[in-house]
C-alpha positions, 0 to 999 in steps of 0.5 A, spaced: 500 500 500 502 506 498 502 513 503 499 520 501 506 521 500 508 516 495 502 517 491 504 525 491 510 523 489 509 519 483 504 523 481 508 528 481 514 524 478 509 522 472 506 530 472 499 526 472 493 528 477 498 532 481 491 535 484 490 528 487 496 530 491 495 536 493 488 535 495 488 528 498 480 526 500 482 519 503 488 514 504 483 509 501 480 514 495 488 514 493 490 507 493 483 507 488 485 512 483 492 509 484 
């Protein structure tokens, strides 16, 4: 499973739904759109 913060960083690694990352609803929501 994948943190808030990995997930940020992926998603601003690929430049790709960075608003996910700043923004975050849930831990489960993230790992879903993940």
């Amino acid at each position: 499973m994948y943190t808030k913060r990995s997930i940020c960083l992926e998603f601003l690694d690929r430049g790709i739904e960075a608003v996910l990352c700043i923004n975050p609803m849930s831990e489960s929501d993230g790992d879903t759109m993940l």
